[in-house]
C-alpha positions as CSV (number, residue, x, y, z in Angstrom):
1,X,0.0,0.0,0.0
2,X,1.3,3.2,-0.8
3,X,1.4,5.7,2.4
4,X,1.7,9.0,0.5
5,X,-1.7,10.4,-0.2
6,X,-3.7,7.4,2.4
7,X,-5.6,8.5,5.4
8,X,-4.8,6.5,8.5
9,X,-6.2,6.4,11.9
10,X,-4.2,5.1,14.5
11,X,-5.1,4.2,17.9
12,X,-3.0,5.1,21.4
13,X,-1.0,7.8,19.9
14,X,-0.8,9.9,22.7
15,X,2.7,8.3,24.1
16,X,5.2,5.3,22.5
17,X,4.6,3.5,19.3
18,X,1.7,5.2,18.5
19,X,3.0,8.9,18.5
20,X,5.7,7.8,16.3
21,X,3.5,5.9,14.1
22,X,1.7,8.6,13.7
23,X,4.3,11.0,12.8
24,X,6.0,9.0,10.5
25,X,2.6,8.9,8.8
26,X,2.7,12.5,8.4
27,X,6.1,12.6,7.5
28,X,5.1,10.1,4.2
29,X,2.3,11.9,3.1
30,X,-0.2,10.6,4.9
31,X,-3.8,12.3,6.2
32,X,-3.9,11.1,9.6
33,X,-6.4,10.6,12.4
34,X,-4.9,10.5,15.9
35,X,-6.7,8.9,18.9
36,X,-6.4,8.3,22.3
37,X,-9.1,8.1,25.1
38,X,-7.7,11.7,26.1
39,X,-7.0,13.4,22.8
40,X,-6.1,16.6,24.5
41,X,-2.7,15.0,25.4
42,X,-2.2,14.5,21.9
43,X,1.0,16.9,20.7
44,X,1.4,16.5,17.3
45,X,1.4,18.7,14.4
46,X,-0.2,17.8,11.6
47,X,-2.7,15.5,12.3
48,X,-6.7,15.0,13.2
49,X,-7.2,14.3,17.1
50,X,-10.3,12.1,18.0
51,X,-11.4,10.4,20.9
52,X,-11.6,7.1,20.9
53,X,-11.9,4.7,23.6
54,X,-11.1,1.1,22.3
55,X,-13.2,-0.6,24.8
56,X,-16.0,1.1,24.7
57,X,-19.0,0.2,22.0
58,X,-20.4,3.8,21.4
59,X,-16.6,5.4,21.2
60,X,-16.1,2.9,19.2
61,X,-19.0,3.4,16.6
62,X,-18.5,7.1,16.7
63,X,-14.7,7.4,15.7
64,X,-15.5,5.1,12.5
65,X,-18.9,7.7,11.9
66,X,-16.6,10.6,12.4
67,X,-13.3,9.0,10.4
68,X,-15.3,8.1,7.1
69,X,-11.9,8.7,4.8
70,X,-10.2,5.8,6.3
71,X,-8.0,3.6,4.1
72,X,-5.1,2.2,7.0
73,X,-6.0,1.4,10.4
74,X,-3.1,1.2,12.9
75,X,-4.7,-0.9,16.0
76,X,-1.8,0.0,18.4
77,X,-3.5,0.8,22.0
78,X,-3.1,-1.6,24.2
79,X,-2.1,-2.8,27.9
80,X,0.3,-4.2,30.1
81,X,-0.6,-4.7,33.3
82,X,1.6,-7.3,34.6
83,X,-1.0,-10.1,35.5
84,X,-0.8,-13.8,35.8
85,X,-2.9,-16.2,35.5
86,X,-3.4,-17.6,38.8
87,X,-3.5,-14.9,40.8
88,X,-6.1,-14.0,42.9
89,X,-7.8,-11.4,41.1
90,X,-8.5,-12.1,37.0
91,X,-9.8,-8.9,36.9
92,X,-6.5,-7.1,35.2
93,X,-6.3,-10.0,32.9
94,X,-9.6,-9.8,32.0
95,X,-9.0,-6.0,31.4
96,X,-6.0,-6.6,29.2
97,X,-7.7,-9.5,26.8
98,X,-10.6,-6.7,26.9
99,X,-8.3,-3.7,25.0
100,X,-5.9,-6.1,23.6
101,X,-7.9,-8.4,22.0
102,X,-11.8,-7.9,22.3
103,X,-10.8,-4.1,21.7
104,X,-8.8,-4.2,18.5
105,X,-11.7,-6.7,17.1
106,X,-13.7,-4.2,17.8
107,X,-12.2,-1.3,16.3
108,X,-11.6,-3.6,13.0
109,X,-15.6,-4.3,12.9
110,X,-16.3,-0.8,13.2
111,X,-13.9,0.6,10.6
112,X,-13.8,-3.0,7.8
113,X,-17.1,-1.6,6.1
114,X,-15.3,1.8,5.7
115,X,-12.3,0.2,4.3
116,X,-13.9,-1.2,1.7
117,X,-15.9,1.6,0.9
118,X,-12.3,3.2,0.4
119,X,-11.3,0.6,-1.8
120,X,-10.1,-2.2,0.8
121,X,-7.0,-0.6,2.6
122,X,-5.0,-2.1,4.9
123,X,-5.5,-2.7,8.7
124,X,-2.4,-3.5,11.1
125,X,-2.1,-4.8,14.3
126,X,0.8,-4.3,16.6
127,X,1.3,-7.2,18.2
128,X,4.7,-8.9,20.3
129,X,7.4,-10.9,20.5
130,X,4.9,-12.0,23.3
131,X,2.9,-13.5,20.9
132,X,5.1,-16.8,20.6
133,X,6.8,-16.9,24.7
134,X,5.5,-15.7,27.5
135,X,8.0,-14.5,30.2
136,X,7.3,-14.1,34.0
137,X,5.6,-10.6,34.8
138,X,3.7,-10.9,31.3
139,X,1.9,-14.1,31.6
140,X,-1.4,-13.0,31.1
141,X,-0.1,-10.0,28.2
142,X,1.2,-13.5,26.7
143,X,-1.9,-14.8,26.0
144,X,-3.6,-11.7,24.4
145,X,-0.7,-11.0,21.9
146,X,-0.7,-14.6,20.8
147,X,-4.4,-14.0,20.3
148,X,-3.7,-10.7,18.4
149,X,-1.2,-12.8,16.2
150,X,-4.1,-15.1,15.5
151,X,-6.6,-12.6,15.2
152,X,-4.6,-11.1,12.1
153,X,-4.0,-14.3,10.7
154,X,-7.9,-14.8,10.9
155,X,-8.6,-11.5,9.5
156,X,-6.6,-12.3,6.5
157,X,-8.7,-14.5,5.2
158,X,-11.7,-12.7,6.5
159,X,-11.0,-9.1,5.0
160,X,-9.0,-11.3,1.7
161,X,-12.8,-10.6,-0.2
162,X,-12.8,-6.9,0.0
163,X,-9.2,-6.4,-0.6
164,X,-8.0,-5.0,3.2
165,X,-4.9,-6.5,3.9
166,X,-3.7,-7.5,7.2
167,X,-0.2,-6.8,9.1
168,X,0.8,-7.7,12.9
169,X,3.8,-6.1,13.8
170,X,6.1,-8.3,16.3
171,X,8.6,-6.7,18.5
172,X,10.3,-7.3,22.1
173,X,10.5,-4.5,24.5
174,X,10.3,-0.7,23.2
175,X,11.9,1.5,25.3
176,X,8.6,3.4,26.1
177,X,6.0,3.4,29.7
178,X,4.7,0.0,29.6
179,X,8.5,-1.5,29.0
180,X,10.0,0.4,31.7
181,X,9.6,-2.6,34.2
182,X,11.5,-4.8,31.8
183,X,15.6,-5.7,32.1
184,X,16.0,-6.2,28.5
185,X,17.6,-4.3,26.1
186,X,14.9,-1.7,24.5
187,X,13.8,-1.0,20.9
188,X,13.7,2.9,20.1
189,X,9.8,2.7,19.3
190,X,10.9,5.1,16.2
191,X,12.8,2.3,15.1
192,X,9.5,0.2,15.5
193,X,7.1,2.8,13.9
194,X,9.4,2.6,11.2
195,X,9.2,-1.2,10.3
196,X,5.9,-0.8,10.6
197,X,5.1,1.4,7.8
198,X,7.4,0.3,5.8
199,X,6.1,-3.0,5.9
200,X,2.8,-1.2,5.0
201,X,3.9,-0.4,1.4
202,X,5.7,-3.6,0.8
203,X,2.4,-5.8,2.0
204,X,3.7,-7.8,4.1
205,X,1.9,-10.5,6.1
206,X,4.2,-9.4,9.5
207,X,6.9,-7.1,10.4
208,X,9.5,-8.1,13.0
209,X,10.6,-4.8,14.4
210,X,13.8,-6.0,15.9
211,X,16.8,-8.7,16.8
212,X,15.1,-9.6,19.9
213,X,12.1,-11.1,17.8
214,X,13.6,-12.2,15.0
215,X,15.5,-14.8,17.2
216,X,12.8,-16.0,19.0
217,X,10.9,-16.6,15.7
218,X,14.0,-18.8,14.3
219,X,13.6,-20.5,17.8
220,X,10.3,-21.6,17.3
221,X,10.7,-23.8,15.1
222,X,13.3,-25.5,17.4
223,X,12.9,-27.4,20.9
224,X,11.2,-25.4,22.8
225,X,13.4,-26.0,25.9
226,X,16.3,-24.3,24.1
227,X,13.9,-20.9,24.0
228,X,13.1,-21.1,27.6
229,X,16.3,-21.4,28.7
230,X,17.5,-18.3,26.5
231,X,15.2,-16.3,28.2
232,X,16.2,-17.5,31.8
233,X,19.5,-16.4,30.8
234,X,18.2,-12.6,29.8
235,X,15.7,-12.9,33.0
236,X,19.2,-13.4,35.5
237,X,21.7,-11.4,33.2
C-alpha cells in the first residue's frame, strides 16, 4: 500500500509506538487521524485528534462515523498490566484481553465496512514478540498478543474478499512506559514505527521490528526447551 496520499487512523498515539506511528505517517504523506481516550494529550502537528476509547462500544462506533476517509488502520493501543494467571484477582487479565484483544476486534468491525468503501485498505495490528513466549511478569499479556497474532492471521482470510490487507507487527521490548519494568535491552519505538510502515507499502503479512524477535521466531521452530532457557539467561543477566 502506498502511504503517500492514504488516510490513516491510529489508535494510542498519545505516548510510545503510536505517537511515532503517527508521525512518520505525516512525514510520508499521509492524512492522519490520531486517537487516544484523552485526545487533549495529543501533541502533534499535523494531524486529526479524536477520541476514541477502544473498549467502549459507542466510542467505538463514533470514531469510524466521524473518520469516514479511512483507508489504513493502525490498531496499536493496548495494555500491560503485569498479571498472571493464577492470581487471585483475573480482573487485570480480563481487562488486558478486553483492550488487547476484544478491543482491536472491535475497532476492525467498526472501521472493515469503511475500508472497503475506500477501496479495501489495509489494517495493522501491533502485536509482540509475546505472541510466541511468555516470560514471567507478562503471563497473562502472553496470552492476548498470541491471540492478536491469531486474530490477524484470521482476519486475512476474512477481510481477503474486499481487498484489506492484514499486518501484525512483532517486537520485544520498546523503550517506552509499559517497558520500563522490563531488564531487556529496549527497541527505540521510532525504530519500530518505522518497520511498521514500511512493511505497509511492501504488504507484508508481519513485520518483525527488531533482533530480539527475529531470534525468538527462528527458535520456534526449534525445541522449545532451548527458547526457555534463553530467556532465563536474559531474566538473571
Amino acid at each position: 500500500m502506498q502511504i503517500n496520499g492514504a488516510t490513516a487512523l491510529v489508535t494510542g498515539t498519545n505516548r510510545g509506538i503510536g505517537r511515532h506511528l503517527a508521525a512518520q505517517l505525516v512525514e510520508r504523506g499521509a492524512t492522519v487521524w490520531a486517537t487516544a481516550r484523552r485526545p487533549e494529550l495529543i501533541d502533534l502537528d499535523g494531524v486529526r485528534t479524536l477520541a476514541l476509547d477502544i473498549t467502549d462500544p459507542a466510542s467505538v462506533a463514533h470514531a469510524a462515523a466521524v473518520a469516514t476517509d479511512v483507508d489504513l488502520l493502525v490498531n496499536n493501543a493496548g495494555i500491560a498490566t503485569g498479571a498472571t494467571l493464577l492470581g487471585e484477582d483475573l480482573g487485570a487479565a480480563h481487562a488486558e484481553m478486553d483492550t488487547n484483544l476484544w478491543g482491536t476486534l472491535a475497532v476492525v468491525r467498526a472501521f472493515a465496512p469503511v475500508l472497503a468503501r475506500n477501496g479495501g485498505g489495509t489494517v495493522v495490528n501491533v502485536a509482540s514478540s509475546a505472541s510466541w513466549l511468555a516470560v514471567p511478569g507478562a503471563t497473562a499479556y502472553a496470552v492476548t498478543k498470541a491471540a492478536v497474532w491469531n486474530l490477524s492471521n484470521a482476519l486475512r482470510h476474512e477481510l481477503a474478499a474486499q481487498g484489506t490487507s492484514v499486518v501484525s507487527v512483532h517486537l520485544g521490548v520498546a523503550d517506552t512506559d509499559m517497558g520500563a519494568g522490563f531488564a531487556f535491552d529496549k527497541t527505540d519505538p521510532a525504530d519500530v514505527a518505522r518497520a511498521t510502515l514500511d512493511g505497509v507499502e511492501r504488504d507484508a503479512y508481519e513485520v518483525i521490528a527488531d533482533e530480539q524477535t527475529v531470534l525468538v521466531k527462528k527458535m520456534l521452530a526449534g525445541d522449545p526447551e532451548e527458547l526457555y532457557a534463553l530467556i532465563a539467561q536474559l531474566l538473571a543477566a
